[in-house]
mmCIF file of the C-alpha atoms, coordinates in Angstrom:
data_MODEL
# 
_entry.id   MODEL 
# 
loop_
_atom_site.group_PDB 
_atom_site.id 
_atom_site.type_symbol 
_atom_site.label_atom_id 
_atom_site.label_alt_id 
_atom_site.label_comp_id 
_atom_site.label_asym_id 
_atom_site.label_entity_id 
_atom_site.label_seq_id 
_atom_site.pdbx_PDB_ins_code 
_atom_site.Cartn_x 
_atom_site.Cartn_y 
_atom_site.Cartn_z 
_atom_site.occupancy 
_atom_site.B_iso_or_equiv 
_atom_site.pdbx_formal_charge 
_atom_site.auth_seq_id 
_atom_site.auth_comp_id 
_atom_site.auth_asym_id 
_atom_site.auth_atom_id 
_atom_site.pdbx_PDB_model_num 
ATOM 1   C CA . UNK A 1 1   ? 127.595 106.941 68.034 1.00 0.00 ? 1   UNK A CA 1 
ATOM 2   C CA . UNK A 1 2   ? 128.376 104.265 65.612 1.00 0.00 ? 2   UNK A CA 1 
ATOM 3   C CA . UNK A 1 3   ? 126.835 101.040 65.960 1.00 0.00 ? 3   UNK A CA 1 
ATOM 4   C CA . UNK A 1 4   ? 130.068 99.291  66.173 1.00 0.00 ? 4   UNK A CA 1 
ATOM 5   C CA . UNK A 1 5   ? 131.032 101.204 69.278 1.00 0.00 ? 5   UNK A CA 1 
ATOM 6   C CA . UNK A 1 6   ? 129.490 101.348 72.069 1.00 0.00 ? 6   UNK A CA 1 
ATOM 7   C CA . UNK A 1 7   ? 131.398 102.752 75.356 1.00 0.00 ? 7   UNK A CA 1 
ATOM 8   C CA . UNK A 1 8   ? 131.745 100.478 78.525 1.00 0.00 ? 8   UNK A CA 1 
ATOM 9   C CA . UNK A 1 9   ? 129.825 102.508 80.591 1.00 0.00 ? 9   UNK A CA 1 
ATOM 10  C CA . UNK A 1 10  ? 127.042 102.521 78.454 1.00 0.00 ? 10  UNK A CA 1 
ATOM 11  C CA . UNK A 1 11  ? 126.694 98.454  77.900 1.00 0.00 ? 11  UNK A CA 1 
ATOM 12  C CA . UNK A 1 12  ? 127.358 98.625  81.578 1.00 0.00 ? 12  UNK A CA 1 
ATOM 13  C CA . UNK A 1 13  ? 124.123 100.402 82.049 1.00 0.00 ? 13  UNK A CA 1 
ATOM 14  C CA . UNK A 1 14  ? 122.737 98.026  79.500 1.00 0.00 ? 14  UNK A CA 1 
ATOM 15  C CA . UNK A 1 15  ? 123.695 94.757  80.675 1.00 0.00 ? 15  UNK A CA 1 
ATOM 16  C CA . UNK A 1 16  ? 122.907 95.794  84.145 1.00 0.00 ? 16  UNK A CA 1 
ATOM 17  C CA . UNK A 1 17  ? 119.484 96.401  83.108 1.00 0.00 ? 17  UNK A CA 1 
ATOM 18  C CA . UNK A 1 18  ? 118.799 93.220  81.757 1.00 0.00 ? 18  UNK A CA 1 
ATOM 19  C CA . UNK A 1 19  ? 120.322 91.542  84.302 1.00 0.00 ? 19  UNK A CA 1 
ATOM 20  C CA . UNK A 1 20  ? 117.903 92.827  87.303 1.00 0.00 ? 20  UNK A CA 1 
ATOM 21  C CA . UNK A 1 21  ? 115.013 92.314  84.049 1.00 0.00 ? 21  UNK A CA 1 
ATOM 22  C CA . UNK A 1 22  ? 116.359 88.316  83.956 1.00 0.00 ? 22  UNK A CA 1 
ATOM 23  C CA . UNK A 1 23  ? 116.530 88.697  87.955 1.00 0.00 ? 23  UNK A CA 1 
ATOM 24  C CA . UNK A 1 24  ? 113.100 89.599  88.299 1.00 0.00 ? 24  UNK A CA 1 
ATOM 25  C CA . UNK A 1 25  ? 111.658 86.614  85.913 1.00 0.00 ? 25  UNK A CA 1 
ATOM 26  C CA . UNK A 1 26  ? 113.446 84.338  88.773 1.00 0.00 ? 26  UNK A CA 1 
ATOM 27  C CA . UNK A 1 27  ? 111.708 86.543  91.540 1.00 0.00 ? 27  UNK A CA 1 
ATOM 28  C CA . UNK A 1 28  ? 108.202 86.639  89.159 1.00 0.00 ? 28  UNK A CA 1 
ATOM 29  C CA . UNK A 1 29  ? 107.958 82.588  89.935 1.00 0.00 ? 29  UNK A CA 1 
ATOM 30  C CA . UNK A 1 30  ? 108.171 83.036  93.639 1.00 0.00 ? 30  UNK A CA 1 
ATOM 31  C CA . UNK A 1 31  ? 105.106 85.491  93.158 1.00 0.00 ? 31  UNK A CA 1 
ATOM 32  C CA . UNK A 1 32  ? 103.079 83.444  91.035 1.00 0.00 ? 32  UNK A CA 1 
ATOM 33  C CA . UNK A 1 33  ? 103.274 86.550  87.910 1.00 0.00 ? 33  UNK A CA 1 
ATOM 34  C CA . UNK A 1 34  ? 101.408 84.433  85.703 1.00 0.00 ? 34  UNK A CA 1 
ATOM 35  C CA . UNK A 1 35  ? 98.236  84.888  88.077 1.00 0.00 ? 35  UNK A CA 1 
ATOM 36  C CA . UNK A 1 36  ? 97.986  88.701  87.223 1.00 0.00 ? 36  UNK A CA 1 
ATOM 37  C CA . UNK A 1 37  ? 98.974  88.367  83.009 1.00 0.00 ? 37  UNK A CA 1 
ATOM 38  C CA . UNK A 1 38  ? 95.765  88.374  80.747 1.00 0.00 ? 38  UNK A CA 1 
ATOM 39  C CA . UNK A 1 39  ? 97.431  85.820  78.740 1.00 0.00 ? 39  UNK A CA 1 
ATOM 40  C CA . UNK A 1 40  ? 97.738  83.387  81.533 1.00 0.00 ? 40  UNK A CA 1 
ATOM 41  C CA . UNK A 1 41  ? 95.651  84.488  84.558 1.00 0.00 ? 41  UNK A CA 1 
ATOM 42  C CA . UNK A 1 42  ? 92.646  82.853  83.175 1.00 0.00 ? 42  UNK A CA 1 
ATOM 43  C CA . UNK A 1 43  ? 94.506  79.188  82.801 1.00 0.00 ? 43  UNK A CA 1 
ATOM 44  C CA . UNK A 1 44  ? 94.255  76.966  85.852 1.00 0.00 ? 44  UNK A CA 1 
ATOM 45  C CA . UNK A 1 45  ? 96.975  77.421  88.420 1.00 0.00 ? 45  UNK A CA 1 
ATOM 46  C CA . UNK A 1 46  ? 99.133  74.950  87.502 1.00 0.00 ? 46  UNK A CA 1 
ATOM 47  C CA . UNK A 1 47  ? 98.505  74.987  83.702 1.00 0.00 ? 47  UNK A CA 1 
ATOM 48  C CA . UNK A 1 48  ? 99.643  79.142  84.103 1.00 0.00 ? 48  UNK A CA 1 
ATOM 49  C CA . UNK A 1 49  ? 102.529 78.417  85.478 1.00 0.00 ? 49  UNK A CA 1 
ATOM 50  C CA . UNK A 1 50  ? 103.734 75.891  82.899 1.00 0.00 ? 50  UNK A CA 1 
ATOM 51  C CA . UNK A 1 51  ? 102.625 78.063  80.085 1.00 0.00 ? 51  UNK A CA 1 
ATOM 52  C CA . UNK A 1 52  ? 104.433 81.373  81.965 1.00 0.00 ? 52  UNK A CA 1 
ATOM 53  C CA . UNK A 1 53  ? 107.601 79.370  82.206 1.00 0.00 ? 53  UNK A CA 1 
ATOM 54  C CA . UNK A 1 54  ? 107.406 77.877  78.854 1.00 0.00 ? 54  UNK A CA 1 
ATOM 55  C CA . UNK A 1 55  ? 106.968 80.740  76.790 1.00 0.00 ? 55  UNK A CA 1 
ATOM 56  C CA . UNK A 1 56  ? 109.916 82.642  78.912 1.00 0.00 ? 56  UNK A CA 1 
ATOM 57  C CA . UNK A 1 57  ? 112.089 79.862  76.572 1.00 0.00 ? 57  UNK A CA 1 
ATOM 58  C CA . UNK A 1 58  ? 111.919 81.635  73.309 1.00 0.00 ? 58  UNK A CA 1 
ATOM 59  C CA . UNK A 1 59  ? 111.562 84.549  74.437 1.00 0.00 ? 59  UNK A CA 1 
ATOM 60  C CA . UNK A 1 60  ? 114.748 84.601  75.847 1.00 0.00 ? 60  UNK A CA 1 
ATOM 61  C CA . UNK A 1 61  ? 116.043 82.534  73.152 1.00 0.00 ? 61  UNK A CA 1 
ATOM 62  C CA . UNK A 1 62  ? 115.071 85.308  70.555 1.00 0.00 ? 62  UNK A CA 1 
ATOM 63  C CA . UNK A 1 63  ? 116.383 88.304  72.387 1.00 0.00 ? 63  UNK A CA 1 
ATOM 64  C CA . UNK A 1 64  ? 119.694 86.943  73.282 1.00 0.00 ? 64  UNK A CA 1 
ATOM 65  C CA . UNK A 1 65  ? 120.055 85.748  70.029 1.00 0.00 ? 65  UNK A CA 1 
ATOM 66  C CA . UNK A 1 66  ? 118.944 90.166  68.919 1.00 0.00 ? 66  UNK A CA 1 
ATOM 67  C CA . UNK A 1 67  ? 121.643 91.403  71.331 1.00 0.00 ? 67  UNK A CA 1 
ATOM 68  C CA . UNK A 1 68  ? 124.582 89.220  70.352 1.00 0.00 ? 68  UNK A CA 1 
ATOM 69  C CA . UNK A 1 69  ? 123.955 89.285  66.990 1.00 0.00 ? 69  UNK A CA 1 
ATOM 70  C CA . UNK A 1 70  ? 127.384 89.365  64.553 1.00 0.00 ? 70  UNK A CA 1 
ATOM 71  C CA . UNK A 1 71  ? 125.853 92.439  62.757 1.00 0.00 ? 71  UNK A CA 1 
ATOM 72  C CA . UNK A 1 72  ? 126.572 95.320  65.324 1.00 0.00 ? 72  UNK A CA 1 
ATOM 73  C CA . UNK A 1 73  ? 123.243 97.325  63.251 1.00 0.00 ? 73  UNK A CA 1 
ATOM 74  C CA . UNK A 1 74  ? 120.997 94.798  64.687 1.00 0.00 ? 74  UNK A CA 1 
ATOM 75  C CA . UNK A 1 75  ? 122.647 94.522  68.258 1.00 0.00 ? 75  UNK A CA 1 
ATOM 76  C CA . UNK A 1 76  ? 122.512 97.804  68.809 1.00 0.00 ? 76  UNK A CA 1 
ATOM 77  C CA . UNK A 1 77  ? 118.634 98.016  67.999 1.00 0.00 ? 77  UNK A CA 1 
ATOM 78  C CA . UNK A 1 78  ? 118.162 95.092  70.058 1.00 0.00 ? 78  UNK A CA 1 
ATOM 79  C CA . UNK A 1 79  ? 119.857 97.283  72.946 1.00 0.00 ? 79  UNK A CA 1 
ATOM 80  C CA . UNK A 1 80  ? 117.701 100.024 72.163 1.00 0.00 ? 80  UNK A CA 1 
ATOM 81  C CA . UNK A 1 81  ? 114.463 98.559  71.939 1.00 0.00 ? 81  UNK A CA 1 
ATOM 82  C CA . UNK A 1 82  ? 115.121 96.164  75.131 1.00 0.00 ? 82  UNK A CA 1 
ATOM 83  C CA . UNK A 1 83  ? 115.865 99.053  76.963 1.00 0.00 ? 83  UNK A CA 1 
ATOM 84  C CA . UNK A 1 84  ? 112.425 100.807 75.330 1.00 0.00 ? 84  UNK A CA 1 
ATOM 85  C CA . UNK A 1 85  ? 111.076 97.340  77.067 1.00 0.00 ? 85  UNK A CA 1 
ATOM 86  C CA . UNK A 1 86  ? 112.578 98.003  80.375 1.00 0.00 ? 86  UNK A CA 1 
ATOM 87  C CA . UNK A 1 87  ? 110.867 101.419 80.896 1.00 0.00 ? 87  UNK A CA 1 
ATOM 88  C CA . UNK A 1 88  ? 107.277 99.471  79.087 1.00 0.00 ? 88  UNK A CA 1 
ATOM 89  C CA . UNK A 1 89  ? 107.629 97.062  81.611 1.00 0.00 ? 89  UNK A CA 1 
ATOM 90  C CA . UNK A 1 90  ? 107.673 99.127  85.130 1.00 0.00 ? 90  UNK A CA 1 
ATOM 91  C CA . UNK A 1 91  ? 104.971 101.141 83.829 1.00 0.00 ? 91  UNK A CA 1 
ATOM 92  C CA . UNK A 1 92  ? 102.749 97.243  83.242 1.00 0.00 ? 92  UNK A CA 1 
ATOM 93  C CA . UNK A 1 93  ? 103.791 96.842  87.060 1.00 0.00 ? 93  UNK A CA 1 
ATOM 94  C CA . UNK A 1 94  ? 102.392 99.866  88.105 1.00 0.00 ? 94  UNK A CA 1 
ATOM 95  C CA . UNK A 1 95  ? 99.040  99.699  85.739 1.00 0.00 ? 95  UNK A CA 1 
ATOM 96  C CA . UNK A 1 96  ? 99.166  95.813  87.315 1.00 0.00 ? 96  UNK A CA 1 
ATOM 97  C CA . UNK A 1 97  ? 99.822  96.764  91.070 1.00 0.00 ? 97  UNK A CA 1 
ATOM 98  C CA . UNK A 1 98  ? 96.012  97.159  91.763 1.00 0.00 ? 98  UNK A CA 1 
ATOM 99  C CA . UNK A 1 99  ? 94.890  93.076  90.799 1.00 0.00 ? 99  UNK A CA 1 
ATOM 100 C CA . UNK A 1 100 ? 94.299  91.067  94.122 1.00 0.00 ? 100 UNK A CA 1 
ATOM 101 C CA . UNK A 1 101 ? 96.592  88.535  92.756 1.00 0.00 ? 101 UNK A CA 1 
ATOM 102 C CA . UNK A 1 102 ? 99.617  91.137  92.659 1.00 0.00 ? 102 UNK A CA 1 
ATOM 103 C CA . UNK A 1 103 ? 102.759 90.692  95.233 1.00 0.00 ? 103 UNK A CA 1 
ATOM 104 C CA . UNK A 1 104 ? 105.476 92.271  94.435 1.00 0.00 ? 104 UNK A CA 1 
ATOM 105 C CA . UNK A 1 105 ? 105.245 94.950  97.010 1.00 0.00 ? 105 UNK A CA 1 
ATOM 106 C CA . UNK A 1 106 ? 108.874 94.009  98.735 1.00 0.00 ? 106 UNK A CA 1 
ATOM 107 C CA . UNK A 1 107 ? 111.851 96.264  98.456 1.00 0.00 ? 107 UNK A CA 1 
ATOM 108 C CA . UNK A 1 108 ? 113.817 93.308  96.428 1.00 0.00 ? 108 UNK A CA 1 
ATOM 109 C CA . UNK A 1 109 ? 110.838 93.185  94.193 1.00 0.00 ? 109 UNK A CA 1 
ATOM 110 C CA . UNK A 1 110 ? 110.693 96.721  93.548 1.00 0.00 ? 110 UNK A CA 1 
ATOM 111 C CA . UNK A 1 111 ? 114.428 97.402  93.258 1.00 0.00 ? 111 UNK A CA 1 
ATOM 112 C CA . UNK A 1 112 ? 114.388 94.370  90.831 1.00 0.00 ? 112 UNK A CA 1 
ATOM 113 C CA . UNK A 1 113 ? 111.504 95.842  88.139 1.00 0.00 ? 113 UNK A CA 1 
ATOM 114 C CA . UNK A 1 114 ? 112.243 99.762  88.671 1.00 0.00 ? 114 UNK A CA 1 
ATOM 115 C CA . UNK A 1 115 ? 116.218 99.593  88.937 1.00 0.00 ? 115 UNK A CA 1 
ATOM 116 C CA . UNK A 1 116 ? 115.687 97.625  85.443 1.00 0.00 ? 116 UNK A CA 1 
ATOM 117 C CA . UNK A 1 117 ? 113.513 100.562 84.464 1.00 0.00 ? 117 UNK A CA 1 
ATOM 118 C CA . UNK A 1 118 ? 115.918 103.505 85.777 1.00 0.00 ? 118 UNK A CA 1 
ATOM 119 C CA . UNK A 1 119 ? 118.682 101.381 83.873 1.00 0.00 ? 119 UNK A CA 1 
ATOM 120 C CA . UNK A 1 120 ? 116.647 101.528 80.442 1.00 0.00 ? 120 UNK A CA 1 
ATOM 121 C CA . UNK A 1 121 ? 116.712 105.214 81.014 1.00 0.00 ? 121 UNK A CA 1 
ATOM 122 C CA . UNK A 1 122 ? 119.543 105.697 81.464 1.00 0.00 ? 122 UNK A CA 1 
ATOM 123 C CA . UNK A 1 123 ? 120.963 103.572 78.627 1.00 0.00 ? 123 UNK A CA 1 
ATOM 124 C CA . UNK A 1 124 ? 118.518 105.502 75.798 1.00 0.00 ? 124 UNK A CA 1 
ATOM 125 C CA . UNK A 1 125 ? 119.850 108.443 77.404 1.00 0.00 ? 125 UNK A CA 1 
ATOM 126 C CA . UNK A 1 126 ? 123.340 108.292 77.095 1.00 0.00 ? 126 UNK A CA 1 
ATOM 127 C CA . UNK A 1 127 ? 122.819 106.604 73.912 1.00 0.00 ? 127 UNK A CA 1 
ATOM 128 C CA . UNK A 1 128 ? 121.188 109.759 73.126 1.00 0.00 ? 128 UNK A CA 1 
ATOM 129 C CA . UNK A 1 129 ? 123.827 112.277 74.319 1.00 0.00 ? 129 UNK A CA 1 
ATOM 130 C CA . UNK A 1 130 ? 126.411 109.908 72.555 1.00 0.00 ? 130 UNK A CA 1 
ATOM 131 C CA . UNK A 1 131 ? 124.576 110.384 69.091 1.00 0.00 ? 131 UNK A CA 1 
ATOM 132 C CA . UNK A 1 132 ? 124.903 113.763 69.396 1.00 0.00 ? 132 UNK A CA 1 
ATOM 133 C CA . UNK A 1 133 ? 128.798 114.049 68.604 1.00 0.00 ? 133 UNK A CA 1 
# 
């Protein structure tokens, strides 16, 4: 697969994934995330949150700016390691699940962080299969 083409099933998969990724940030404020991060879940309630939203800013900023870049090269690694990040990030939720301040035990929640992960599987491995030819 050349990085200049990508087939619409597979971006499908992709953008699906970091849609229910983007999804879960919105759920992650109604459950307080920033309480369970060791980044933030020493700062003051209040201060946490600020920081936790804050940061989400360039974050966001930078990896939007990775996956629409005009050089289809650095797109498609921006694909591939956001997807890498999907998979990363279920497994923090699981290592995380066990903190006292940790909530998101609801089938929205769930279907939110783990359908993000199943996407980023499934986009590395179709990405995969399509390298092969």
């Amino acid at each position: 697969m050349t990085a200049d083409f990508q087939p619409l099933w597979l971006k499908a998969i992709f953008l699906l994934g970091v849609s229910l990724l983007f999804t879960h940030e919105l759920d992650a404020m109604t459950h307080s995330e920033w309480r369970v991060l060791p980044v933030t879940s020493w700062l003051a309630p209040g201060l946490g949150r600020m920081v936790f939203v804050t940061l989400h800013v360039p974050i966001f900023a930078l990896v939007l700016g990775w996956l629409t870049s005009r050089l289809p090269k650095r797109a498609a690694q921006g694909q591939f390691w956001v997807s890498v990040f999907l998979v990363v990030h279920a497994g923090l939720h699981v290592a995380f699940s066990g903190q006292p301040h940790y909530t998101f035990e609801g089938i929205l929640s769930n279907t939110l962080i783990f359908g993000a992960a199943l996407c980023g599987v499934a986009y590395l491995w179709g990405r995969y299969w399509m390298s092969r030819d």
